[in-house]
Biopython code that builds the backbone (N, CA, C, O; Angstrom):
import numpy as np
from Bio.PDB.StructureBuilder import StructureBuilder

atoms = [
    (1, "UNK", "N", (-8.860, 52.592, 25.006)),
    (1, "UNK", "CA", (-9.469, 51.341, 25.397)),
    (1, "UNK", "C", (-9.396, 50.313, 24.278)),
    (1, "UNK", "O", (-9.875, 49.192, 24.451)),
    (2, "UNK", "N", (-8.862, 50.630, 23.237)),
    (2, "UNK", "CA", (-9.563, 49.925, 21.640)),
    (2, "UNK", "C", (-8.074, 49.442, 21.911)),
    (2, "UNK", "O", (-8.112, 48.223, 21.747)),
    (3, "UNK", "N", (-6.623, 49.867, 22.289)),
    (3, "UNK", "CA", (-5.331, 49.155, 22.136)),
    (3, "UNK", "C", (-5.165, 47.890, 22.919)),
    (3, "UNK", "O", (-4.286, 47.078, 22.628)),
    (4, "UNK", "N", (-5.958, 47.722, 23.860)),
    (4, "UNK", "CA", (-5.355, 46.410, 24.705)),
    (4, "UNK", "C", (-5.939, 45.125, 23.342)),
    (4, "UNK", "O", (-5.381, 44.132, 22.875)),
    (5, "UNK", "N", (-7.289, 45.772, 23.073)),
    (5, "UNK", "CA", (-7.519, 44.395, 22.239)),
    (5, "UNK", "C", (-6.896, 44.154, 21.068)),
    (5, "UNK", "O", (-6.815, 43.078, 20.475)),
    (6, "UNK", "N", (-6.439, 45.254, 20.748)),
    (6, "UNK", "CA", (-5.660, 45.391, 19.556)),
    (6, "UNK", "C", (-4.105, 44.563, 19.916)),
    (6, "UNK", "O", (-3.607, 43.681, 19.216)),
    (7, "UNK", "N", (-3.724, 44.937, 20.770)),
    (7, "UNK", "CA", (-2.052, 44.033, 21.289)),
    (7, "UNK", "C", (-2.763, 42.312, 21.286)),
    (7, "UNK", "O", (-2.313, 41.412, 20.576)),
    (8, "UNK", "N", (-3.981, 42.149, 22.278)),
    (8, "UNK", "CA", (-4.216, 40.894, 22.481)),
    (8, "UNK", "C", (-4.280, 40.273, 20.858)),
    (8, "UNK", "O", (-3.585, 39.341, 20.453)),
    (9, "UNK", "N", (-5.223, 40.983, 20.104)),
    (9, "UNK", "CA", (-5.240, 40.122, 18.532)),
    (9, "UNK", "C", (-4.050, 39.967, 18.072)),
    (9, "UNK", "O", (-3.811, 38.861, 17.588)),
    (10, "UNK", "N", (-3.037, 40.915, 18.072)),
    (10, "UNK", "CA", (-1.951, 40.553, 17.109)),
    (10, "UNK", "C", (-0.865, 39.532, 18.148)),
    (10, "UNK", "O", (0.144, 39.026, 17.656)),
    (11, "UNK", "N", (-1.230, 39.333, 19.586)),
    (11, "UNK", "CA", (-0.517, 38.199, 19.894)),
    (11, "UNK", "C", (-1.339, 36.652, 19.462)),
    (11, "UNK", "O", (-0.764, 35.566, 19.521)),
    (12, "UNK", "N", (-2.652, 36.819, 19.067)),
    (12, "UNK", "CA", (-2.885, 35.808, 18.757)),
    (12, "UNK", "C", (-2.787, 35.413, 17.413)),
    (12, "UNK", "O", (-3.419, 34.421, 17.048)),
    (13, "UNK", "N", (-1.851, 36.255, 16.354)),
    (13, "UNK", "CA", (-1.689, 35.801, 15.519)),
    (13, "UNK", "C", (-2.511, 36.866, 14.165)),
    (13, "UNK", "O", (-2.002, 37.066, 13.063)),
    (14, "UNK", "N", (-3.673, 37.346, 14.568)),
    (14, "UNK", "CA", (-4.435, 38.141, 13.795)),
    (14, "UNK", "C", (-4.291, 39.621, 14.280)),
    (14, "UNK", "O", (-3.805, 40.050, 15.327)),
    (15, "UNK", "N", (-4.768, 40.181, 13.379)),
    (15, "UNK", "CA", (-4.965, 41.953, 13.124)),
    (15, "UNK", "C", (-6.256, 42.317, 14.109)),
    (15, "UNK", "O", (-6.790, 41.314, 14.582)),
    (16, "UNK", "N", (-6.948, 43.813, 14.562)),
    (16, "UNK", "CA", (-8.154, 43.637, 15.402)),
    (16, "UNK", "C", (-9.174, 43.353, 14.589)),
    (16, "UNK", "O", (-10.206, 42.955, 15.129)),
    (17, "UNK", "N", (-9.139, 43.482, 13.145)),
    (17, "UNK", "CA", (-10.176, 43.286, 12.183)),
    (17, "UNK", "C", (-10.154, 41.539, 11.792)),
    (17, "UNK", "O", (-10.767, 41.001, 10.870)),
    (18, "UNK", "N", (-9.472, 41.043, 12.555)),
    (18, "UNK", "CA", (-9.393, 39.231, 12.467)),
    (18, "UNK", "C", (-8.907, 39.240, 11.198)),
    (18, "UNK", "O", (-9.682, 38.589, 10.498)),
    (19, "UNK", "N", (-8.037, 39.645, 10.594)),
    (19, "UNK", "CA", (-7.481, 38.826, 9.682)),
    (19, "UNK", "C", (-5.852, 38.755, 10.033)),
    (19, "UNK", "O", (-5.274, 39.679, 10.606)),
    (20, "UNK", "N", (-5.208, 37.553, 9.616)),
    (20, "UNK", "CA", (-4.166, 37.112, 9.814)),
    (20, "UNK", "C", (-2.800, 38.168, 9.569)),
    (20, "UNK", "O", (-2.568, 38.981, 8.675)),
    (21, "UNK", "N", (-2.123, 37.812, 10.629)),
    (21, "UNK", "CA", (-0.998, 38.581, 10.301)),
    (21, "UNK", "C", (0.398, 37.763, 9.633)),
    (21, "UNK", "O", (1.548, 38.197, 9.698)),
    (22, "UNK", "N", (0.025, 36.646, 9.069)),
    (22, "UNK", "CA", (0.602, 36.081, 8.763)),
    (22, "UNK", "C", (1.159, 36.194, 7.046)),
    (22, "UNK", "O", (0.383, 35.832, 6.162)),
    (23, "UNK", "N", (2.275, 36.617, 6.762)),
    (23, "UNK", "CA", (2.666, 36.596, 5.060)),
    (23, "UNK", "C", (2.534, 35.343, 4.585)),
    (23, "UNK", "O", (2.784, 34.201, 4.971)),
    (24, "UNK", "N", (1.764, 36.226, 3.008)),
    (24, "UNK", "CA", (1.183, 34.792, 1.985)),
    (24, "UNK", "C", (1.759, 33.877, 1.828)),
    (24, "UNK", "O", (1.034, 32.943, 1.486)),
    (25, "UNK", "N", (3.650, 33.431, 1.975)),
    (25, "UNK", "CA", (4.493, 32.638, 2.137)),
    (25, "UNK", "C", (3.682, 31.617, 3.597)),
    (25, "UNK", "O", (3.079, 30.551, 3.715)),
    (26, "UNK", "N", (4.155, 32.775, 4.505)),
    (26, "UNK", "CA", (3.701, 31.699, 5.893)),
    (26, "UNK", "C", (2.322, 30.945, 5.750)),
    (26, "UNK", "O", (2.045, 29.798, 6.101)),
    (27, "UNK", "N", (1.498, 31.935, 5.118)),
    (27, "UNK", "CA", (-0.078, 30.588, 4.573)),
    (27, "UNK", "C", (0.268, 29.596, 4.032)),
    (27, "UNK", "O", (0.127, 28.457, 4.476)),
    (28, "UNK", "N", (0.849, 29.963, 2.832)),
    (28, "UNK", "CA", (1.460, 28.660, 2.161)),
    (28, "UNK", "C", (1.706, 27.900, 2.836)),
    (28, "UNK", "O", (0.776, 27.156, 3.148)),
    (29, "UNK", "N", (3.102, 27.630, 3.468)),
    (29, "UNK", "CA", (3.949, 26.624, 4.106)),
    (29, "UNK", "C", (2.526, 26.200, 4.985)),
    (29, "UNK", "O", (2.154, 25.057, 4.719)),
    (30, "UNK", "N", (1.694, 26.909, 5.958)),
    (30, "UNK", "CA", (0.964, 26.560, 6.889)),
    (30, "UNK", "C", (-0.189, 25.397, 5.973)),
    (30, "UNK", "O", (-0.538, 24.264, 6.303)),
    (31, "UNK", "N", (-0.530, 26.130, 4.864)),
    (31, "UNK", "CA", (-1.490, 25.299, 4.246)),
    (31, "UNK", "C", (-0.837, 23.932, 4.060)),
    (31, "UNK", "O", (-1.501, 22.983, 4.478)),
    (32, "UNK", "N", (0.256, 23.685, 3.548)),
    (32, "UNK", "CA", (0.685, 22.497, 2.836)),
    (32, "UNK", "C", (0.777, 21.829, 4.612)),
    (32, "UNK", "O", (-0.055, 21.011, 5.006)),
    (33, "UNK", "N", (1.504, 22.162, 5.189)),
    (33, "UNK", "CA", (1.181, 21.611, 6.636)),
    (33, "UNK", "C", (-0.165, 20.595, 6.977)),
    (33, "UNK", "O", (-0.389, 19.405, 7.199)),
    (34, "UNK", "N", (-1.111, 22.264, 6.830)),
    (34, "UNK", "CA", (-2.581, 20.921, 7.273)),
    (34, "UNK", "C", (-2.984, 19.877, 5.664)),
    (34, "UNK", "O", (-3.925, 19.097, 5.517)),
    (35, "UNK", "N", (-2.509, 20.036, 5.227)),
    (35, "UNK", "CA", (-3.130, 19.234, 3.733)),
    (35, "UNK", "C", (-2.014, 18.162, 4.108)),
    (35, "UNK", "O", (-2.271, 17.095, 3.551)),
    (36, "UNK", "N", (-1.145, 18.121, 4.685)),
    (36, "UNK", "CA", (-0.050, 17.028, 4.940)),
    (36, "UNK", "C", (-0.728, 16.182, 5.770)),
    (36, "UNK", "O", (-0.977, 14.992, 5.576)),
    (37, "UNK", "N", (-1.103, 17.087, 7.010)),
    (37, "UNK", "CA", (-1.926, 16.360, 8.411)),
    (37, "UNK", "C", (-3.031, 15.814, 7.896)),
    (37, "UNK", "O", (-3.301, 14.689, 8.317)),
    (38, "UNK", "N", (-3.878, 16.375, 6.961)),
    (38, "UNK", "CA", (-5.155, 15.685, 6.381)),
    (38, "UNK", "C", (-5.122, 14.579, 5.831)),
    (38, "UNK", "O", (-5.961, 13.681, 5.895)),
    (39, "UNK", "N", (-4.170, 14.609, 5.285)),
    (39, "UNK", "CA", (-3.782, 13.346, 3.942)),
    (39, "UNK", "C", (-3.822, 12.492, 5.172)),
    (39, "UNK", "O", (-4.870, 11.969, 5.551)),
    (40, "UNK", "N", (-2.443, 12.324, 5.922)),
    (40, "UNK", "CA", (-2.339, 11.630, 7.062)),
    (40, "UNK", "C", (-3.746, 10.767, 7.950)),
    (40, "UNK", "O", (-3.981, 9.733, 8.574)),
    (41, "UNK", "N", (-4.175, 11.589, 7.642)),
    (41, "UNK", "CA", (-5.176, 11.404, 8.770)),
    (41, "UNK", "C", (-6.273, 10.874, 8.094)),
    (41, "UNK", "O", (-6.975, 10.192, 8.840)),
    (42, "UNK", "N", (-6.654, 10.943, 6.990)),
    (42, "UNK", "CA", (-7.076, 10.107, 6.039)),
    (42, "UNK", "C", (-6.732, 8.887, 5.609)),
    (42, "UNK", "O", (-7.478, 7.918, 5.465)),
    (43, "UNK", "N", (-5.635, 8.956, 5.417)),
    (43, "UNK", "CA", (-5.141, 7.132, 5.269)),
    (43, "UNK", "C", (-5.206, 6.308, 6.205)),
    (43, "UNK", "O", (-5.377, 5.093, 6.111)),
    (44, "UNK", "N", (-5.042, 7.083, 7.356)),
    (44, "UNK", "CA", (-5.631, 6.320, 8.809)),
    (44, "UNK", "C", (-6.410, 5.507, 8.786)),
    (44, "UNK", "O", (-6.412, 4.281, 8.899)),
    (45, "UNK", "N", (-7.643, 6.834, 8.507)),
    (45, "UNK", "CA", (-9.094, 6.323, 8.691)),
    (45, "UNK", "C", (-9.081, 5.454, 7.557)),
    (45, "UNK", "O", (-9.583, 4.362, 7.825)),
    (46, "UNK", "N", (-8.730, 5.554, 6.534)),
    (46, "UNK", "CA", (-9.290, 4.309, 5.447)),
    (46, "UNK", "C", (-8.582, 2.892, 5.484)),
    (46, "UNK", "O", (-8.986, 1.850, 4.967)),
    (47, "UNK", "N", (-7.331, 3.119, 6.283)),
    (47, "UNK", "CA", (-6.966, 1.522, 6.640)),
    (47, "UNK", "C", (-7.959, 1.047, 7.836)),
    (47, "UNK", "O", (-8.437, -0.081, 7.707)),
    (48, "UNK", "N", (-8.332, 1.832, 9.041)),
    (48, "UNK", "CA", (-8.854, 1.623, 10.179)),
    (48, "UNK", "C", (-10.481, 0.947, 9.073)),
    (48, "UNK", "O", (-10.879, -0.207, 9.233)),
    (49, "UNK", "N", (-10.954, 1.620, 8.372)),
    (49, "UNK", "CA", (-12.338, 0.897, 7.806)),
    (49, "UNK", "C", (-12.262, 0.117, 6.635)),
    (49, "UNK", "O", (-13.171, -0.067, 5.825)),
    (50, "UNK", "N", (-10.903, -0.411, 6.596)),
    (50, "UNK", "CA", (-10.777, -1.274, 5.058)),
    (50, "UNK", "C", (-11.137, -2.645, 6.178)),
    (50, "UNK", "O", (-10.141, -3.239, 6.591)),
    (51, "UNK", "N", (-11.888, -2.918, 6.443)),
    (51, "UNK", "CA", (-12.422, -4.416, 7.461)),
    (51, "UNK", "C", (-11.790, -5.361, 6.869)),
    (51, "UNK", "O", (-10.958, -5.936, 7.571)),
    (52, "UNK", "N", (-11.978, -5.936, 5.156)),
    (52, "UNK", "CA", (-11.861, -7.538, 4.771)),
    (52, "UNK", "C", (-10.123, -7.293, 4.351)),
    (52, "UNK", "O", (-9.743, -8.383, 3.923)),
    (53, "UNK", "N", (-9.336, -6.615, 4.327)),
    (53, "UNK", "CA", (-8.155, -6.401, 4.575)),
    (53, "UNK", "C", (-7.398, -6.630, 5.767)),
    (53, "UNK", "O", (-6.299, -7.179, 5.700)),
    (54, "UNK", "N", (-8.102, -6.096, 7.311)),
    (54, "UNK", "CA", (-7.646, -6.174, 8.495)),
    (54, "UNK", "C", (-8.536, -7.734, 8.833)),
    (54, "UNK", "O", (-8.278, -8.395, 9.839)),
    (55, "UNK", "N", (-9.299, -8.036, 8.099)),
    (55, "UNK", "CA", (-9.641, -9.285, 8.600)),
    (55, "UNK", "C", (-8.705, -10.854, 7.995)),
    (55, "UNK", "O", (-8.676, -11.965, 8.526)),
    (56, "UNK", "N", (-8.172, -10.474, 6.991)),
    (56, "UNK", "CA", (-6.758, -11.123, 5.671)),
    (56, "UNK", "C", (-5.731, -10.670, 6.715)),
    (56, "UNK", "O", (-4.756, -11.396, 6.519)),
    (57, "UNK", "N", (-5.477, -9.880, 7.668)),
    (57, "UNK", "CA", (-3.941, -9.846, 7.733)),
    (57, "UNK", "C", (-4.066, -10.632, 9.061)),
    (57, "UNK", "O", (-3.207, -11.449, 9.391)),
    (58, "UNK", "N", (-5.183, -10.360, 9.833)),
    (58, "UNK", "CA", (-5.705, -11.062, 11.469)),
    (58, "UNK", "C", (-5.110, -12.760, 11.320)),
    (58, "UNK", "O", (-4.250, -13.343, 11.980)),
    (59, "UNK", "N", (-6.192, -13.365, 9.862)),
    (59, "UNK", "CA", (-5.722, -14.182, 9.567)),
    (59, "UNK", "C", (-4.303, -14.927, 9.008)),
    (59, "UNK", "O", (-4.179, -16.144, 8.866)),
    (60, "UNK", "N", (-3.530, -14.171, 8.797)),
    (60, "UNK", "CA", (-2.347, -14.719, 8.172)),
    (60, "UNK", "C", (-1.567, -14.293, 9.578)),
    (60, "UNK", "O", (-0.608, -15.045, 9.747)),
    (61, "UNK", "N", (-1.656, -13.639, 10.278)),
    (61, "UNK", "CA", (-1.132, -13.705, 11.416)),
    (61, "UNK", "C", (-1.548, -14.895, 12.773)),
    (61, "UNK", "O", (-0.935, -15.186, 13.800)),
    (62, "UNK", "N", (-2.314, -15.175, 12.441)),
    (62, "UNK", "CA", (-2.888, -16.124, 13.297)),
    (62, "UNK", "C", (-2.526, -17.743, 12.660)),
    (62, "UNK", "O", (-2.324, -18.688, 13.423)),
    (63, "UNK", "N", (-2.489, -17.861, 11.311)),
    (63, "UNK", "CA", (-1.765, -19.056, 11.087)),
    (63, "UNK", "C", (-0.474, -19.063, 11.014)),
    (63, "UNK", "O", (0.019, -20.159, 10.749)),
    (64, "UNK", "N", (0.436, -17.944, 11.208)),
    (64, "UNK", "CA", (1.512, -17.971, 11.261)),
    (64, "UNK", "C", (2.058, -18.478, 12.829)),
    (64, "UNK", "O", (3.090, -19.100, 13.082)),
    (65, "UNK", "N", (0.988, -17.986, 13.793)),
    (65, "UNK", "CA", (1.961, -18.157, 15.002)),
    (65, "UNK", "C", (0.752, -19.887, 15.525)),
    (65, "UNK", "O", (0.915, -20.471, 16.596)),
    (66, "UNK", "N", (-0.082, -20.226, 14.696)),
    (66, "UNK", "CA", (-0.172, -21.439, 15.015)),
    (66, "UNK", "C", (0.866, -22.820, 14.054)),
    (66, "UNK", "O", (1.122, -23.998, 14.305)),
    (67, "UNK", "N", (1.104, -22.179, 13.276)),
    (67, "UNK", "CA", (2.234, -22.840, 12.320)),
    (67, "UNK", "C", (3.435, -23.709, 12.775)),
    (67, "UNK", "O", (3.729, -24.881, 12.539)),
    (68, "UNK", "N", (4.103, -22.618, 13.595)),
    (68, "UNK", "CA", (5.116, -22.916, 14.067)),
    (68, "UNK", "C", (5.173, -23.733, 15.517)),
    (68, "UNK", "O", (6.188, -24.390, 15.748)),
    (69, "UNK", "N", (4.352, -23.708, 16.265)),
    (69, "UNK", "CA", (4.289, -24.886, 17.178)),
    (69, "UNK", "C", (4.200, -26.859, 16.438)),
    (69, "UNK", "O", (4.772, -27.900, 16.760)),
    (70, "UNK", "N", (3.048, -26.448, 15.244)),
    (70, "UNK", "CA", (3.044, -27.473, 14.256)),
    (70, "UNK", "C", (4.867, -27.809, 14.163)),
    (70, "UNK", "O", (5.441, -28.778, 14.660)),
    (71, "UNK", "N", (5.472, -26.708, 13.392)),
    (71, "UNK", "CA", (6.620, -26.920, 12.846)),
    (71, "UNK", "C", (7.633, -27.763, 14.425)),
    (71, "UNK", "O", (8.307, -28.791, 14.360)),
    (72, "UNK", "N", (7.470, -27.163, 15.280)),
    (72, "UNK", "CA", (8.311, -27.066, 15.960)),
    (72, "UNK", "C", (8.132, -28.816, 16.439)),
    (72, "UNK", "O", (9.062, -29.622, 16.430)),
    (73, "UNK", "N", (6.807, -29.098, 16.811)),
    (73, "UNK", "CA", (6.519, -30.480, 16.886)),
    (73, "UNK", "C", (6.815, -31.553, 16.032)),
    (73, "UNK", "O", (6.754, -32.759, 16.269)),
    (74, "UNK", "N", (7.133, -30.980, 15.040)),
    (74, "UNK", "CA", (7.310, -31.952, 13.680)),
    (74, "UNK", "C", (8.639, -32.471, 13.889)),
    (74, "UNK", "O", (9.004, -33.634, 13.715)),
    (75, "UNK", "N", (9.497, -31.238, 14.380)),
    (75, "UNK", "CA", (10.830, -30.860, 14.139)),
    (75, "UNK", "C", (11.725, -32.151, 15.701)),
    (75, "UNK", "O", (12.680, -32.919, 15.590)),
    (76, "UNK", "N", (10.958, -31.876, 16.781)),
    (76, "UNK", "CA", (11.183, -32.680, 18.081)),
    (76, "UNK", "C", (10.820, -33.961, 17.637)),
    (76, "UNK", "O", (11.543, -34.841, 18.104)),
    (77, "UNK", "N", (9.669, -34.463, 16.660)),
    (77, "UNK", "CA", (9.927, -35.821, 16.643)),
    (77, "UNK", "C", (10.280, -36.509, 15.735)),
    (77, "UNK", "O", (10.270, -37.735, 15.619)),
    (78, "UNK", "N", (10.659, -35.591, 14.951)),
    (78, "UNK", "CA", (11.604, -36.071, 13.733)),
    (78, "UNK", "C", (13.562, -36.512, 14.453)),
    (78, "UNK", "O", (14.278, -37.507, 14.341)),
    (79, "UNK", "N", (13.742, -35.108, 15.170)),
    (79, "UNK", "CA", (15.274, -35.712, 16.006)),
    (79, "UNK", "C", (14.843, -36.985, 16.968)),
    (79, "UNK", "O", (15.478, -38.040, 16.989)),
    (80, "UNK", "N", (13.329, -36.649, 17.986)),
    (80, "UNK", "CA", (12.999, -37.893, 18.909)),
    (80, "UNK", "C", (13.248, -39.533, 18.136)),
    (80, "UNK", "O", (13.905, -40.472, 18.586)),
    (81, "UNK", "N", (12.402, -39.446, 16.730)),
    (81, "UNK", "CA", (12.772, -40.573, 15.621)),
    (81, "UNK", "C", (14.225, -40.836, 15.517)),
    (81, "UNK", "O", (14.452, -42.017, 15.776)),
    (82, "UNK", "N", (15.148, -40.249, 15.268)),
    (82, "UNK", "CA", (16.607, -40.586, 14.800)),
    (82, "UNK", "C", (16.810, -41.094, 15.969)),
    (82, "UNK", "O", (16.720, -42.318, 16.074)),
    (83, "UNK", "N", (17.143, -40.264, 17.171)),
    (83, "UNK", "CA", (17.829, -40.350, 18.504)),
    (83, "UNK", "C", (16.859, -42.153, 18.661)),
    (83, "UNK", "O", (17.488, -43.171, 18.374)),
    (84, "UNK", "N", (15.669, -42.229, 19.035)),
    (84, "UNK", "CA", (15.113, -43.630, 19.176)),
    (84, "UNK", "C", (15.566, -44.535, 18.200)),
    (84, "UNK", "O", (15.510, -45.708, 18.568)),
    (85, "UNK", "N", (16.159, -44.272, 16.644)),
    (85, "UNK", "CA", (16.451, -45.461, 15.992)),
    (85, "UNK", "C", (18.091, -45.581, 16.146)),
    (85, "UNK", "O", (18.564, -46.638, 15.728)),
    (86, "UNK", "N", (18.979, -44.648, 16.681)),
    (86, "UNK", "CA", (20.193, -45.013, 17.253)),
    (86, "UNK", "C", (20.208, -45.884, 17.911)),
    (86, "UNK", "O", (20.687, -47.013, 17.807)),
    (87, "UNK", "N", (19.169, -44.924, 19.315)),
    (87, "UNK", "CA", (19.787, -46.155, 20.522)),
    (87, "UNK", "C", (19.244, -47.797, 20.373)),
    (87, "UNK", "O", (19.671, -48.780, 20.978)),
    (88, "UNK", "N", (17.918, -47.703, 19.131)),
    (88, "UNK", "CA", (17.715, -49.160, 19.001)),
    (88, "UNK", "C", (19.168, -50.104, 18.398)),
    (88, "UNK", "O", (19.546, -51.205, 18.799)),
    (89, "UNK", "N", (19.660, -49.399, 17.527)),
    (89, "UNK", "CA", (20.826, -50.204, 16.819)),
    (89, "UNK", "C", (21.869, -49.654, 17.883)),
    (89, "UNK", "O", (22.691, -50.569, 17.830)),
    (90, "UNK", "N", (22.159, -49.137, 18.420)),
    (90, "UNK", "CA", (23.089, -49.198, 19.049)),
    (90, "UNK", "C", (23.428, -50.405, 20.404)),
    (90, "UNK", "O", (24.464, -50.815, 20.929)),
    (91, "UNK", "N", (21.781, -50.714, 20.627)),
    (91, "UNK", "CA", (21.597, -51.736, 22.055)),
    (91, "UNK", "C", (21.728, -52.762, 20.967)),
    (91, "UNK", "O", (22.211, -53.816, 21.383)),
    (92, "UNK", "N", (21.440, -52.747, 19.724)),
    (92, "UNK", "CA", (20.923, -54.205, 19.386)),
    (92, "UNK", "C", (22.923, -54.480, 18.543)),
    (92, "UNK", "O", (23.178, -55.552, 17.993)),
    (93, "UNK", "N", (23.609, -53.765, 18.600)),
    (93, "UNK", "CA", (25.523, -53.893, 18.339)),
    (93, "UNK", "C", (26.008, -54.589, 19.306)),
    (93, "UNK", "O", (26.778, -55.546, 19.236)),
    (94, "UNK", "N", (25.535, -54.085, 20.239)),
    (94, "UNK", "CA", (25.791, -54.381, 21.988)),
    (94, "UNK", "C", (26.166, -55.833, 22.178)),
    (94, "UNK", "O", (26.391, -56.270, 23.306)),
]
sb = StructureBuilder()
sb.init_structure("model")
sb.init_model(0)
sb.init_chain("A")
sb.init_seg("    ")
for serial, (resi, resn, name, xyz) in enumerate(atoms, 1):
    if name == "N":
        sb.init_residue(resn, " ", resi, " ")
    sb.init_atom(name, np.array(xyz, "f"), 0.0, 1.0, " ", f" {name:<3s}", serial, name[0])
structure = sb.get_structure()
């Protein structure tokens, strides 16, 4: 009766006495794994709560895309200016 649980533990990875059947190599590699995922997952969280950083970039993104309508307006009546002082000298050649 003691073998079924014994097959079930070592498919889950452990011995029936719960300890790993895994070689000190495979811990290794496994450890550096979650210390990889941790790190990760840490820098996350500390950009997600750096606030006056995400509140500096909100802003420079937000004058950037109001900028360019500025620019773009500047830009239409600066050619609108030329094109209007042609056709004035051009009617007034006439």
């Amino acid at each position: 009766m003691n073998q079924p649980s014994v097959e079930r533990a070592a498919q889950n990875g452990h011995r029936a006495n719960g300890q790993p059947t895994l070689s000190p190599e495979q811990l290794r590699v496994e450890i550096a794994r979650t210390r990889a995922e941790l790190a990760s997952t840490a820098e996350a969280l500390a950009e997600r709560f750096d606030v006056p950083t995400r509140v500096k970039q909100r802003l420079r993104e937000s004058r950037l895309l109001h900028d360019r309508p500025t620019l773009i307006a500047a830009a239409v009546a600066v050619v609108g200016s030329i094109v209007a002082i042609w056709a004035y000298r051009h009617r007034r050649d006439a």
